[in-house]
C-alpha positions as CSV (number, residue, x, y, z in Angstrom):
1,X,-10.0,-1.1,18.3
2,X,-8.6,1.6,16.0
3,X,-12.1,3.2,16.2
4,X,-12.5,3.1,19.9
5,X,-9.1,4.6,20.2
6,X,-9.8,7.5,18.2
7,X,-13.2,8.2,19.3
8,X,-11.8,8.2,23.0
9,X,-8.6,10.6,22.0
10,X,-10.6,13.3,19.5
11,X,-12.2,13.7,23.0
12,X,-9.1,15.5,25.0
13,X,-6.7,15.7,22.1
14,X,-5.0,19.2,22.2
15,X,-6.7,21.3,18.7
16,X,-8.9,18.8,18.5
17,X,-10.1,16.5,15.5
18,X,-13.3,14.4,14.0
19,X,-13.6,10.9,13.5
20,X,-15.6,9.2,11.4
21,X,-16.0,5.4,10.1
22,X,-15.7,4.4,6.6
23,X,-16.2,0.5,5.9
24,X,-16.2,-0.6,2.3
25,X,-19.2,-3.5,2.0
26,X,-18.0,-6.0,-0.7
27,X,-21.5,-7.3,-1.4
28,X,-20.4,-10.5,0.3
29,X,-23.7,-12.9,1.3
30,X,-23.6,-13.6,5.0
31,X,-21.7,-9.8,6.0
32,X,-23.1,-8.2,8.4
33,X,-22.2,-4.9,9.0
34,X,-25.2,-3.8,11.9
35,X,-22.7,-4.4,15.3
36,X,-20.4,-1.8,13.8
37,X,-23.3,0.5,12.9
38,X,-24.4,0.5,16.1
39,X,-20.8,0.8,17.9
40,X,-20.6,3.9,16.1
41,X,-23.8,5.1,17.2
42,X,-23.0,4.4,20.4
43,X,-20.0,6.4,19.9
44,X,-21.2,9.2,18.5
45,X,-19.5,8.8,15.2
46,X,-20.7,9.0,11.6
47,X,-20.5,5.7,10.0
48,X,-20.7,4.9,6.1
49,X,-21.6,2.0,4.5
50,X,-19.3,2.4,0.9
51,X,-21.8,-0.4,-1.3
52,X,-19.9,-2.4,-4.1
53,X,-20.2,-5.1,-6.0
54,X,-16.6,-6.4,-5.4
55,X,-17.8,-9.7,-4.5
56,X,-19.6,-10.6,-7.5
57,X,-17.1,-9.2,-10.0
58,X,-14.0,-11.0,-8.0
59,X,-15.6,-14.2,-6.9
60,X,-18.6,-15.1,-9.9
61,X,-17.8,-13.1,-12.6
62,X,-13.6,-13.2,-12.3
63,X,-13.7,-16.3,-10.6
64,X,-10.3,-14.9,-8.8
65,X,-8.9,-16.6,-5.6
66,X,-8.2,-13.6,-4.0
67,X,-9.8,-9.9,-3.3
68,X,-7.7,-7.1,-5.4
69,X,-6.7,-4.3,-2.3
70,X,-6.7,-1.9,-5.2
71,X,-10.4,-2.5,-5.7
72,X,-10.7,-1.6,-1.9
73,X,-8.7,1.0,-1.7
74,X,-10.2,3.1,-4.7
75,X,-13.8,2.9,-3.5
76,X,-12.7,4.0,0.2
77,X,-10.3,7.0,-1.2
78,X,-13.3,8.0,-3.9
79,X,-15.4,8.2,-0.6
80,X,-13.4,10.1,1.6
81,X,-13.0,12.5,-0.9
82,X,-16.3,12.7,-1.9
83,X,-17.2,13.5,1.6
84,X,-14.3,16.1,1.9
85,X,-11.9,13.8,3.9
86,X,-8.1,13.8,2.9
87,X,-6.6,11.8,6.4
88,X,-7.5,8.3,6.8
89,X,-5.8,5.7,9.9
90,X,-5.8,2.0,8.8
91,X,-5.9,-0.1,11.2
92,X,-2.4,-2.3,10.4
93,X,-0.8,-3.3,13.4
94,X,2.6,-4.8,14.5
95,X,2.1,-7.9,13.8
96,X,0.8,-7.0,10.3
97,X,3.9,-4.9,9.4
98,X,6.1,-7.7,10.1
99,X,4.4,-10.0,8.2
100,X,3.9,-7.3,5.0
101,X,7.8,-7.2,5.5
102,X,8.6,-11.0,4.7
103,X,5.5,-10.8,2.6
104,X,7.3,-8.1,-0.1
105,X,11.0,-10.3,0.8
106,X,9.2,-13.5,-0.3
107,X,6.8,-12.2,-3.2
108,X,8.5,-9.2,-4.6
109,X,12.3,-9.4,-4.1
110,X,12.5,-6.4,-2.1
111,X,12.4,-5.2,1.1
112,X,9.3,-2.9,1.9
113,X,7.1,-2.1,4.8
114,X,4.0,-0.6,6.0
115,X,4.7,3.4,6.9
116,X,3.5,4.9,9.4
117,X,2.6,8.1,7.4
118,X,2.4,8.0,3.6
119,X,1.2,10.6,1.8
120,X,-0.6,9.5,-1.8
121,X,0.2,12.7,-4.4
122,X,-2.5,11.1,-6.8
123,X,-5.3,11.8,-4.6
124,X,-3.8,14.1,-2.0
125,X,-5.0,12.0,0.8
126,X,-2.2,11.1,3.8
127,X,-2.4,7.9,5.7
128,X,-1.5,7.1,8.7
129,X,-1.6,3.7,11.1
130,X,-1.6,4.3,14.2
131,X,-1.5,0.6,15.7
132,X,1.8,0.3,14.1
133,X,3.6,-0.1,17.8
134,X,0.3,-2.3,19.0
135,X,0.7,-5.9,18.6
136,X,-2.1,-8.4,17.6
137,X,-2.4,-10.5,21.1
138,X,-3.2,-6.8,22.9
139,X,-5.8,-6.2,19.8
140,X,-7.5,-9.6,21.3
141,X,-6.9,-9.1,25.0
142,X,-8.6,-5.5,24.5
143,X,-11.7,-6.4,22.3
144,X,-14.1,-8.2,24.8
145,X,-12.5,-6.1,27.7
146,X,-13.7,-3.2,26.5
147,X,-17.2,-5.4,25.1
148,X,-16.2,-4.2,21.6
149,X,-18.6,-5.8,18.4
150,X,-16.4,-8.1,16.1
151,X,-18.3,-8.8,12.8
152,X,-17.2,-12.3,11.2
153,X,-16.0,-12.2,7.7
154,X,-17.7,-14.9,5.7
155,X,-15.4,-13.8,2.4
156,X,-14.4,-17.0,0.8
157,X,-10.1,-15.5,0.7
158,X,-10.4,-15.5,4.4
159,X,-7.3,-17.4,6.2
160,X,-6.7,-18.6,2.6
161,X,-3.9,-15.8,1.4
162,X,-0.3,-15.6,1.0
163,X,-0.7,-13.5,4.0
164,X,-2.3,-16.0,5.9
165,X,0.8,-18.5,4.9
166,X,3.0,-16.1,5.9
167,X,1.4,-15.2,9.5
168,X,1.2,-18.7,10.0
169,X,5.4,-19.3,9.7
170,X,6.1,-16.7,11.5
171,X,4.1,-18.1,14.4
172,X,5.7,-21.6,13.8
173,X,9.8,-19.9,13.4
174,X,8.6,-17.6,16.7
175,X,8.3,-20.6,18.8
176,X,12.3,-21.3,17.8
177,X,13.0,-17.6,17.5
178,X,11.2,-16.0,21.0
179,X,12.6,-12.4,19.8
180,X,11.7,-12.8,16.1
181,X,9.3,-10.2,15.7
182,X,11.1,-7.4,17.8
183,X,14.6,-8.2,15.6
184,X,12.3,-7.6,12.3
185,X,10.0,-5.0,13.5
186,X,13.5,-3.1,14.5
187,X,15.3,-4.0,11.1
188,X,12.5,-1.9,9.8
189,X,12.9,1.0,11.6
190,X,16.7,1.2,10.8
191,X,15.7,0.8,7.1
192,X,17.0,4.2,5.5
193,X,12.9,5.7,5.6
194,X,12.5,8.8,7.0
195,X,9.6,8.4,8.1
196,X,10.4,5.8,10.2
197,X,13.2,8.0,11.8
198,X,13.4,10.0,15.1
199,X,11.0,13.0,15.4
200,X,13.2,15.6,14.9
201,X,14.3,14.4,11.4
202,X,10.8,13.3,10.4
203,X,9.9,14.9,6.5
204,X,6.7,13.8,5.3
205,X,6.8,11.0,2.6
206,X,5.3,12.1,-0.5
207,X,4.6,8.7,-2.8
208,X,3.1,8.6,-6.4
209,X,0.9,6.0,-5.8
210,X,0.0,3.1,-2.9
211,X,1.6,0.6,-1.5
């Protein structure tokens, strides 16, 4: 969804911009990546295949229950710089924000969120999500409207993580609570973050490391 979005905006944006699609292949049996290749074809947008060995490391040779983010995150920053690229968009949404927020609260005694520019010193690369204000059920209304590919993810972690756990009780207190997810998605935007703040007082974030 991220990708059709960008590719349709770098079309009329004003100044302009490029897109192209990174997607890091774990080396899990079963993945195939060929629907997004050709999407991006379709598109007109570079796509690269970053090939690791994540799978075998994490799941036969670690024997870990879960996929290390870090892992993830350092093959598709080596790449983008490798290829000259120092702005990346993730495609997090509002529904994923919420749930990173009780996700930190439960896990890490502290109350954190996803930001919707963060700028990484260590490898001078800025992120930015910008799906934060999108929620999940539009994601899923959208995708076969607009005929987009989805590729199934055969990774054995799938719906089998904390954040998995934690999507799941939010559902469950959201049938209770109707207005659960606007009351935490606007707790974070009072949060004292700048970046969260209204345009005119926006200072880019400058962070040491990743989140």
């Amino acid at each position: 969804m991220l990708l059709a979005a960008l590719a349709r905006l770098a079309q009329f944006y004003p100044g302009g911009f490029s897109v192209e699609a990174f997607t890091v292949d774990m080396g899990t049996p079963g993945m195939d990546l060929s629907p997004l290749a050709d999407y991006c074809r379709e598109l007109g947008v570079p796509f690269h295949r970053i090939p690791t060995q994540m799978y075998h490391v994490i799941f036969e040779t670690r024997r870990e229950k879960n996929p290390c983010a870090k892992m993830r995150r350092g093959s598709l920053h080596t790449a983008l710089l490798e290829a000259g690229i120092h702005k990346v968009a993730l495609g997090h949404h509002y529904d994923d924000a919420v749930e990173t927020f009780f996700l930190s609260l439960f896990y890490e005694s502290r109350l954190s969120c996803f930001h919707p520019v963060t700028y990484l010193d260590r490898t001078d690369i800025t992120q930015i999500r910008p799906l934060l204000y999108v929620s999940e059920a539009m994601i899923r209304e959208a995708v076969p409207r607009l005929q987009l590919p989805v590729v199934h993810n055969p990774c054995p972690a799938d719906k089998n993580t904390k954040r998995q756990e934690v999507k799941d009780l939010v559902y469950e207190l959201s049938s209770r609570y109707p207005d659960l997810k606007e009351r935490v998605f606007g707790a974070m935007q009072r949060l004292p973050l700048p970046e969260w703040g209204p345009k005119g007082r926006y200072k880019r974030p400058r962070d040491t490391g990743e989140r």
